[in-house]
C-alpha positions as CSV (number, residue, x, y, z in Angstrom):
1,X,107.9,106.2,139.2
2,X,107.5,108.9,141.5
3,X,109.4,112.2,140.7
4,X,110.4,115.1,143.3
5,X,109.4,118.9,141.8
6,X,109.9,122.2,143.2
7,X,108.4,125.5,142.8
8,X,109.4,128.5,140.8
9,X,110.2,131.6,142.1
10,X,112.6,134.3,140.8
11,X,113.8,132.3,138.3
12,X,115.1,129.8,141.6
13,X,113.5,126.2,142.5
14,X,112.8,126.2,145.8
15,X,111.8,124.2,148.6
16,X,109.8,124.9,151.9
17,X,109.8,122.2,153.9
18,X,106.4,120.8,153.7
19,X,105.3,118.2,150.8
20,X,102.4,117.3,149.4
21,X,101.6,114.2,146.0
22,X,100.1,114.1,143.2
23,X,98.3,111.0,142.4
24,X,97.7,109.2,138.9
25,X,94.1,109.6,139.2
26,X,93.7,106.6,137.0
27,X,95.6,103.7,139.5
28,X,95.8,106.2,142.7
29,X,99.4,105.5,142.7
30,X,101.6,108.7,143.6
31,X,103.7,109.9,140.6
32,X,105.0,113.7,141.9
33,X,106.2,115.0,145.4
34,X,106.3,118.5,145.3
35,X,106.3,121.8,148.0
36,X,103.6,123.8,149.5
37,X,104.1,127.0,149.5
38,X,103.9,129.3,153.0
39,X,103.6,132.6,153.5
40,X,107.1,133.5,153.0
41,X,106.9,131.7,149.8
42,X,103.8,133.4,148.6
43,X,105.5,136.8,150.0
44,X,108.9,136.3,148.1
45,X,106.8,135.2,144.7
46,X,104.7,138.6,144.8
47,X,107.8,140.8,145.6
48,X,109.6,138.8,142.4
49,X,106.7,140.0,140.4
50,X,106.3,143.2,141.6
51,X,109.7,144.1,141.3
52,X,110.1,143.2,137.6
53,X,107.3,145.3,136.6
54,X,109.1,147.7,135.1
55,X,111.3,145.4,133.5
56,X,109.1,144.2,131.8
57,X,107.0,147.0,130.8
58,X,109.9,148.0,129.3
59,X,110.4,144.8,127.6
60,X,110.5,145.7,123.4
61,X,107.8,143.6,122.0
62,X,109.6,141.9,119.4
63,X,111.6,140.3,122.3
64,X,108.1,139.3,124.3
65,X,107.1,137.6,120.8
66,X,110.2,135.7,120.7
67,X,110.1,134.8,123.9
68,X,106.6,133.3,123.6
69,X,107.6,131.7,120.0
70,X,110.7,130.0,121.9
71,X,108.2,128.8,124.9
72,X,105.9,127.4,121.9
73,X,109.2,125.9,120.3
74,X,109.9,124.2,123.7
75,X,106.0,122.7,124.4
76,X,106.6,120.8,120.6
77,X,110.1,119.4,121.6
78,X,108.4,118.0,125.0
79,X,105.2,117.5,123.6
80,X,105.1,114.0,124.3
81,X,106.3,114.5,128.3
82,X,103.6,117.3,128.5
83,X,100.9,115.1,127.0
84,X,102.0,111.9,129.4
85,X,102.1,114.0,132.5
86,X,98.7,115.7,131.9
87,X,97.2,112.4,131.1
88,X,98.5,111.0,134.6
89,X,97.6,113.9,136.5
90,X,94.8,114.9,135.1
91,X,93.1,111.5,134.1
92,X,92.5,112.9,130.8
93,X,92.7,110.4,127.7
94,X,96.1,110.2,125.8
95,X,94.1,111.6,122.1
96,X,92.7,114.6,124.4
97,X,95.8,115.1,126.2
98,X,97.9,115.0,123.2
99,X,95.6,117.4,121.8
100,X,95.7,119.6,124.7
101,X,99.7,119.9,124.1
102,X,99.4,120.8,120.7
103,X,97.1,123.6,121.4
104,X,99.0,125.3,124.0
105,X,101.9,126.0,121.6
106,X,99.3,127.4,119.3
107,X,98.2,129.7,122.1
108,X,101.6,130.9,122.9
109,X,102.1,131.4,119.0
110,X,99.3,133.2,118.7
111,X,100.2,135.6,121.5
112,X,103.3,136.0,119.8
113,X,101.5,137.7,116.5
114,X,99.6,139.8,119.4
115,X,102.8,141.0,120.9
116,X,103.7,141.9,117.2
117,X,100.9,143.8,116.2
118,X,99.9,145.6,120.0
119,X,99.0,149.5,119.2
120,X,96.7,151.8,120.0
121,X,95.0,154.9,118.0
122,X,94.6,158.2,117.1
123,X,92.0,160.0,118.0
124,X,90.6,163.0,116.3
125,X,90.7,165.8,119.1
126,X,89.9,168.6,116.5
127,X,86.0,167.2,116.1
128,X,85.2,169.1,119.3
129,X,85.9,173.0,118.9
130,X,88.0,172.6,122.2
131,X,90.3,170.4,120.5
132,X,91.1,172.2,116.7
133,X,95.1,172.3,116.3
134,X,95.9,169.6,119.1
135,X,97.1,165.9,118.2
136,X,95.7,162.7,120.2
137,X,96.2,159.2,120.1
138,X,96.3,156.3,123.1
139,X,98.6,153.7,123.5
140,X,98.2,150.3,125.7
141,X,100.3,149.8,128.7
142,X,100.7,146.9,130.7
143,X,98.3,146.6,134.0
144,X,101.1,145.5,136.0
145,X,101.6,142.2,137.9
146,X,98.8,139.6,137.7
147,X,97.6,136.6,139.9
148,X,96.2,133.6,138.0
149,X,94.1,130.6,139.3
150,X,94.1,128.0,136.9
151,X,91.9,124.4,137.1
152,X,92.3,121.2,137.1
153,X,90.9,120.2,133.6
154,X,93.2,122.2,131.3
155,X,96.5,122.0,133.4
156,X,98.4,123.3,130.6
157,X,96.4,124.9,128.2
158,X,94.6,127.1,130.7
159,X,97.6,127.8,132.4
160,X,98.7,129.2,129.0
161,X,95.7,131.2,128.2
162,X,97.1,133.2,131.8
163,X,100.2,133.2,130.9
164,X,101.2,133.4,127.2
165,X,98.7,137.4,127.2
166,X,100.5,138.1,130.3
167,X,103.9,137.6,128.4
168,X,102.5,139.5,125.1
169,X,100.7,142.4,127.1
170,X,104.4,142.9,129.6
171,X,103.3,141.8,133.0
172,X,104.6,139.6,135.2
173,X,102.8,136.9,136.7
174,X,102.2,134.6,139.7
175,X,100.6,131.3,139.4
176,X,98.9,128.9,141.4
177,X,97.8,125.9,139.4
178,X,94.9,123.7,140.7
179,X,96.5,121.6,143.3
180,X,95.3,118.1,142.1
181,X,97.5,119.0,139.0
182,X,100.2,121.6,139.6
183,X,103.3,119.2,138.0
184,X,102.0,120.2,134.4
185,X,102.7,124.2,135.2
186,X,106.1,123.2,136.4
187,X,107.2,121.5,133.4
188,X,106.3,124.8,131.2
189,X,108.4,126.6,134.1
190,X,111.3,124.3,132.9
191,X,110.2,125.5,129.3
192,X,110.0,129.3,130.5
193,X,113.1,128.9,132.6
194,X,115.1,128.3,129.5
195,X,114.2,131.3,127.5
196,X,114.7,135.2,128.2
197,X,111.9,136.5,130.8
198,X,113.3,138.3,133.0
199,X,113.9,136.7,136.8
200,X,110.4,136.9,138.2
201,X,108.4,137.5,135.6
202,X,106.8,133.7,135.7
203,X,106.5,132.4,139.0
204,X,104.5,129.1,139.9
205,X,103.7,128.5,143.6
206,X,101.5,125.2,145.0
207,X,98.9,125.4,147.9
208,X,95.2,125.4,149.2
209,X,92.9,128.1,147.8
210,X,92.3,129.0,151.3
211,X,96.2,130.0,151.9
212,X,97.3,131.0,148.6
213,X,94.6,131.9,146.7
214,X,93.4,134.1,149.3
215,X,96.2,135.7,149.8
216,X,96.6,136.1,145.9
217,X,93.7,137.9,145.8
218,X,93.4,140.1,148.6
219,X,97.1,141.6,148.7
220,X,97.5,144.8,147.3
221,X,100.2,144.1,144.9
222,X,98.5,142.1,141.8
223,X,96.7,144.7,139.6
224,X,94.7,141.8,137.9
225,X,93.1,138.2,139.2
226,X,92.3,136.2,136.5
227,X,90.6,132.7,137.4
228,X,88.8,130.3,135.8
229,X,86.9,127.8,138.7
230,X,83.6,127.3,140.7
231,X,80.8,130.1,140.5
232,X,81.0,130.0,144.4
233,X,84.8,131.1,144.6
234,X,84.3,133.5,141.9
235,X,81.8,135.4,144.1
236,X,84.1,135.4,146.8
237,X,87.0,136.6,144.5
238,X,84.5,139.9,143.4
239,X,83.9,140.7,146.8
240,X,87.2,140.3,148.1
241,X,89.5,141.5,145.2
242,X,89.1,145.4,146.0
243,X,90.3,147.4,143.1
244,X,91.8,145.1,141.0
245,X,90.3,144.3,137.0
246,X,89.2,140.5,137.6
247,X,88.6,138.4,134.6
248,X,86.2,135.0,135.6
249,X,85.6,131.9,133.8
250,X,82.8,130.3,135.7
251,X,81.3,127.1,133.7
252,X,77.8,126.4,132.1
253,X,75.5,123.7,131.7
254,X,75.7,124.0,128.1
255,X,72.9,123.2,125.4
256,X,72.5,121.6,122.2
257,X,69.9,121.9,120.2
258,X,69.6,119.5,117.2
259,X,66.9,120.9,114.6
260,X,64.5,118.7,112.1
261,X,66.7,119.4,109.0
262,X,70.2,118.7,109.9
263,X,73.2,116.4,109.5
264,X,72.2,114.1,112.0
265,X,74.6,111.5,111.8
266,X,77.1,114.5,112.2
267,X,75.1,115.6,115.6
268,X,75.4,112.3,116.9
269,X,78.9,112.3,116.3
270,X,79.4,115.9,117.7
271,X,77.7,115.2,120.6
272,X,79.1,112.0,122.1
273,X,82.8,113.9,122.0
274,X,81.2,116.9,123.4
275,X,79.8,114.9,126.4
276,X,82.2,112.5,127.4
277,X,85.7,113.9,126.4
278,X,87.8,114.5,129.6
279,X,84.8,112.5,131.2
280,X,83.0,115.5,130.8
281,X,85.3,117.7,132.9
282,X,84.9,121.1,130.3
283,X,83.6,124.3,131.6
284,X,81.4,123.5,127.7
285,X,81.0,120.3,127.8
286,X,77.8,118.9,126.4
287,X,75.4,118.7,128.8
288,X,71.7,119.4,127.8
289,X,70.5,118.1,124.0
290,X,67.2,119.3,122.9
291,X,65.9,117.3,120.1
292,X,63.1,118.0,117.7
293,X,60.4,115.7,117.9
294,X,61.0,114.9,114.1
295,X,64.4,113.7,114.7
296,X,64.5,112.6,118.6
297,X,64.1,108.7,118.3
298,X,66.7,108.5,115.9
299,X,68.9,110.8,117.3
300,X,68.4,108.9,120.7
301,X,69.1,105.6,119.0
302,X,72.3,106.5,117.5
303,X,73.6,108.6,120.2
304,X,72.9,105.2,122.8
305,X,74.9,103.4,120.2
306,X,78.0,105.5,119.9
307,X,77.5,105.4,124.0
308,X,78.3,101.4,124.0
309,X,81.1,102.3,121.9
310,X,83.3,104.2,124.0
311,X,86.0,102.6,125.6
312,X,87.1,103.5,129.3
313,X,90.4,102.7,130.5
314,X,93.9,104.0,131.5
315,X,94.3,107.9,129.8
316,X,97.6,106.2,128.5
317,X,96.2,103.3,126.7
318,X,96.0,105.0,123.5
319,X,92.3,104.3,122.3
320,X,90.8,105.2,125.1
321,X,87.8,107.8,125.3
322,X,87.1,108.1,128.8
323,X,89.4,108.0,132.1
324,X,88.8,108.8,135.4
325,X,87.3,111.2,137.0
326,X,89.5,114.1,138.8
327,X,88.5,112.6,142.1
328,X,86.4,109.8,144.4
329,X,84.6,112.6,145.6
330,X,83.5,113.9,142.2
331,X,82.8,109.9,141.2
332,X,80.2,110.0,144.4
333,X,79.1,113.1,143.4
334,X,77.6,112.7,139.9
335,X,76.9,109.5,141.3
336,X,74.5,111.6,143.4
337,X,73.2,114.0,141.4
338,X,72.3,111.4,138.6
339,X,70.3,108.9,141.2
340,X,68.5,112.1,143.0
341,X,67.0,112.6,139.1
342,X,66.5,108.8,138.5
343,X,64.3,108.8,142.1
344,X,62.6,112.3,141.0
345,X,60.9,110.2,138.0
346,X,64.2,110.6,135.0
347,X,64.9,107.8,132.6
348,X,68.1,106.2,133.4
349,X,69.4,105.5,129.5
350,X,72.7,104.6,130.0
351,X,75.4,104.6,132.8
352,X,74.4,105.6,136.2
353,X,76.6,103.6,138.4
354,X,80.2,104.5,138.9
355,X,81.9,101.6,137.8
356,X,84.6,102.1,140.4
357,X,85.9,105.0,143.0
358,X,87.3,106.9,140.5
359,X,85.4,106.0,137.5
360,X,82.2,107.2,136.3
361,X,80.6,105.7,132.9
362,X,79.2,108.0,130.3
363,X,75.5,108.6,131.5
364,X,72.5,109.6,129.6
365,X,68.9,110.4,131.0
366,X,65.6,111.4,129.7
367,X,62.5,113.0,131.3
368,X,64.6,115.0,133.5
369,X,62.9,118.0,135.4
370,X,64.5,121.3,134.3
371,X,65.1,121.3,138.4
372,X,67.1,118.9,138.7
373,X,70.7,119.4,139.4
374,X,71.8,117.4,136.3
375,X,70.1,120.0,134.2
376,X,70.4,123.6,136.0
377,X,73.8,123.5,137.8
378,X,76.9,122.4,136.0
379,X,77.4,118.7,135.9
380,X,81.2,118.6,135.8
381,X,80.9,114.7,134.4
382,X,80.0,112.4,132.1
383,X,76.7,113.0,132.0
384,X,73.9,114.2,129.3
385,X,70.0,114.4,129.3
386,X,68.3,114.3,126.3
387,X,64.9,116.1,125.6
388,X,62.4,116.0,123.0
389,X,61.0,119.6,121.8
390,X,58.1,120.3,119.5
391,X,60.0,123.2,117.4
392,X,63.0,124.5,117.2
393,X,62.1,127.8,119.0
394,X,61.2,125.7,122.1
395,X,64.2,124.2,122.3
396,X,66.2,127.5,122.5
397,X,64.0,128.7,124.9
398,X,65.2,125.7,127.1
399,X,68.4,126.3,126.0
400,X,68.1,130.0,127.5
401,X,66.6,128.3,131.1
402,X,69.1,128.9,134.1
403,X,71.5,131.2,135.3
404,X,74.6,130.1,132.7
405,X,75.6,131.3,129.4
406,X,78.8,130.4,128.1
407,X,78.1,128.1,125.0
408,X,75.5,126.9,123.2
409,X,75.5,124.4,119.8
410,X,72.9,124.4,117.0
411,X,72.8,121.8,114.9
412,X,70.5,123.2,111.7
413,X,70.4,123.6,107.6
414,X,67.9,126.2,108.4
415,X,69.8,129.2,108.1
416,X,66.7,131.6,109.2
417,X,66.8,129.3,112.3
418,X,70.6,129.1,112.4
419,X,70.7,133.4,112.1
420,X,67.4,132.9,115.1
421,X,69.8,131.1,117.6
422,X,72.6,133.7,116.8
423,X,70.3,136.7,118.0
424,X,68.2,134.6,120.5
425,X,70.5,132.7,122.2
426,X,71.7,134.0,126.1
427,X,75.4,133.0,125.5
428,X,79.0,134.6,125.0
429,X,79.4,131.9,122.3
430,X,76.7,130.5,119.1
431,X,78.8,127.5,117.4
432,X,76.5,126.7,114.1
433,X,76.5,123.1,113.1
434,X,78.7,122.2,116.1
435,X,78.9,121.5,120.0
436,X,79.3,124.1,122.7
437,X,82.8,122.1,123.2
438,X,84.1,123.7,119.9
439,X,87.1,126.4,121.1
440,X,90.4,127.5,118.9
441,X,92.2,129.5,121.4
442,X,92.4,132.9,119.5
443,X,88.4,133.4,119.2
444,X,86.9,135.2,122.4
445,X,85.9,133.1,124.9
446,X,83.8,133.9,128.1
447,X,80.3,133.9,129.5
448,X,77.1,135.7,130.3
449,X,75.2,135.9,133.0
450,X,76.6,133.5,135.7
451,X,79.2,132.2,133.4
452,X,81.6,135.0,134.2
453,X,83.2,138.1,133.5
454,X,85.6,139.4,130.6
455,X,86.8,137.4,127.9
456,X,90.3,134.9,127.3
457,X,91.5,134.4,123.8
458,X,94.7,135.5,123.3
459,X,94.2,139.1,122.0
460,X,91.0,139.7,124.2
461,X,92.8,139.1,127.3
462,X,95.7,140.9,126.3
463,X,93.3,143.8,126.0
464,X,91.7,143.2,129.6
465,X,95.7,142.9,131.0
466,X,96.5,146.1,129.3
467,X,95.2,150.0,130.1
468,X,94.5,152.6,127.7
469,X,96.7,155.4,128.0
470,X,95.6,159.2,126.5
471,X,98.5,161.6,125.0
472,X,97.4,164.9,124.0
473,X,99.6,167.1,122.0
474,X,99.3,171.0,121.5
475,X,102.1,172.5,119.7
476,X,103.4,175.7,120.4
């Protein structure tokens, strides 16, 4: 059944007159109406925000952490709506979008102890002759009001990783979830809604990047853009911010590399969730395996196994590992990108074929060209090529190839070679005897290179949503 949303602004739901729908992306069936927001919308959600600034600046932090431990409290008593309406909107498996529910209230809880425990330092003034008899120390104050541009993969839990620091650092925010899957942002403003924030603290408005995104970034009035999206738009975003601190999240093509003496049967494992959860829709997915010569047939043989195993149907049906994909054109997309290898002389393992509009079978090639889309840009599907190596140092040089670097797996008992990936590897984030899929949303998280700028996890992005204010004291 199809239901009728609006947006969230000042605490009000609003209307604007023009409607757009949110499809199951499983059936194509529409299951949310909901408004798109103009430019007096996106005018009357930056003045809400702006005008609570001080508000909540001045907002005790024991209240913030309550605040966020009541929005936690109210994702677990709606856990199961949450989890049923990302699954529908975002074609993500009932197990993943369960999980995906479960971790959000951990990220709100966790930026609950933040709010808690948020201080600054002293600082020595008398180690510089200048600076005998004075007192120092710096406090964190909030940056002020902050735009967020959140995907469609994570409609919840990356919405929260905006939103719960925001809360715990004292800004207000304005939101504009990914508009294949903005009903998911408006259920947690129901959550929000019911709590303590002050009037205009949250506010969730749905539209184009080209109309509100833009104007999100380029007005004056948000002190921070944090995004997580396409490399392409984040480039635009840096050159079109102005002054503003901008935190990115810009996706990988990330590597595995699965060395001679390991748990292989735990690798295999490992990797088939990394590859194909979400239909490999993760910024760190799994999407390059380097094997060692030593291990590669059987690796190969097990991992083509597990393959046949997964099951693809409706993200409601409650076994299954694979849905759809966000979108026809993504499904003709990869469809694209995996034939253009298979013509350029790759081994077509597995998959291949989209096995309809909207769904794309896990896919597995061999032999494929380090040019090759499927291996240098980010594959954003289903999709995995396997290589043989001839040492473990080879395959993290491969591992280093490109212009990403967000996460990178080792799978080793080596611990020389395990400490070896740790120093050699080009990548905000070394997970040891796991896949680059592995995040717990308090750890930093972000990217080198092309991969991005700053870092999310709760306390980390508190940090770059806060400023560091100096106090010098002289008595007299």
């Amino acid at each position: 059944m199809m239901s009728e949303y609006h947006l969230y602004v000042e605490g009000e739901w609003i209307e604007t007159g023009q409607w757009g729908e949110v499809e199951d992306k499983y059936t194509g069936e529409v299951i949310g109406r909901l408004p798109l927001a103009d430019d007096a919308t996106i005018e009357q959600a930056l003045r809400a925000g702006e005008s609570v600034v001080g508000a909540m600046a001045d907002l005790p932090t024991h209240k913030r952490a309550t605040i966020l431990e009541q929005i936690a409290a109210g994702i677990q008593e709606r856990e199961t709506e949450f989890a049923r309406t990302i699954a529908l909107e975002a074609g993500k498996s009932w197990k993943y979008a369960l999980g995906e529910a479960q971790r959000a209230q951990e990220t709100f809880t966790f930026a609950a102890a933040v709010a808690r425990t948020l201080h600054g330092e002293t600082v020595p003034l008398d180690a510089s002759t200048t600076g005998a008899g004075r007192f120092g120390y710096w406090v964190r104050v909030p940056v002020g009001l902050i735009a967020a541009v959140t995907p469609f993969n994570f409609p919840l839990n990356l919405v929260a990783h905006k939103v719960a620091p925001a809360i715990a650092a004292g800004c207000p925010l304005v939101l504009k979830p990914a508009g294949t899957t903005p009903l998911t942002a408006l259920l947690l403003a129901e959550v929000i809604d019911k709590t303590e924030l002050p009037r205009g603290a949250f506010n969730v408005i749905h539209g184009s990047g080209a109309v509100v995104g833009r104007k999100l970034v380029t007005d004056h009035r948000p002190r921070k853009i944090t995004f997580t999206g396409s490399r392409e738009v984040g480039n635009w975003i840096l050159q079109n911010a102005g002054l503003k601190r901008v935190t990115l999240e810009l996706g990988n093509n990330s590597a595995v590399v699965v060395d001679e003496k390991c748990d292989l049967e735990y690798a295999v494992e490992r990797c088939l969730m990394g590859a194909f959860a979400n239909s490999g829709q993760v910024c760190i997915s799994v999407q390059r395996i380097y094997l060692h010569a030593a291990v590669a047939d059987s690796f190969t043989e097990r991992f083509l196994e597990g393959v046949r195993q997964l099951k693809i149907d409706h993200p409601l049906v409650p076994d299954s590992d694979l849905g759809p994909m966000i979108s026809q054109a993504e499904v003709l997309r990869a469809a694209e990108w995996v034939e253009e290898a298979h013509q350029q002389g790759a081994r077509l393992l597995a998959g291949g074929k989209p096995v309809d509009d909207r769904v794309f079978p896990p896919t597995v090639l061999y032999d494929v060209n380090p040019e090759m889309k499927v291996s240098c840009e980010e594959v954003f599907a289903p999709v995995v090529i396997l290589e043989r190596v001839g040492s473990f140092e080879e395959g993290l040089h491969l591992a280093n190839r490109g212009e990403f670097g967000l996460q990178a797996g080792v799978f080793t008992n080596d611990l020389s070679h395990a400490m070896r990936a740790v120093r050699d590897l080009q990548v905000g984030g070394v997970m040891i005897n796991d896949v680059p899929t592995f995040r717990v949303d308090h750890m930093p998280y972000g990217g080198m290179k092309q991969s991005g700028i700053g870092r999310e996890g709760v306390r980390y992005a508190v940090e770059e949503m806060t400023e560091i204010k100096m106090v010098m004291i002289q008595p007299r």
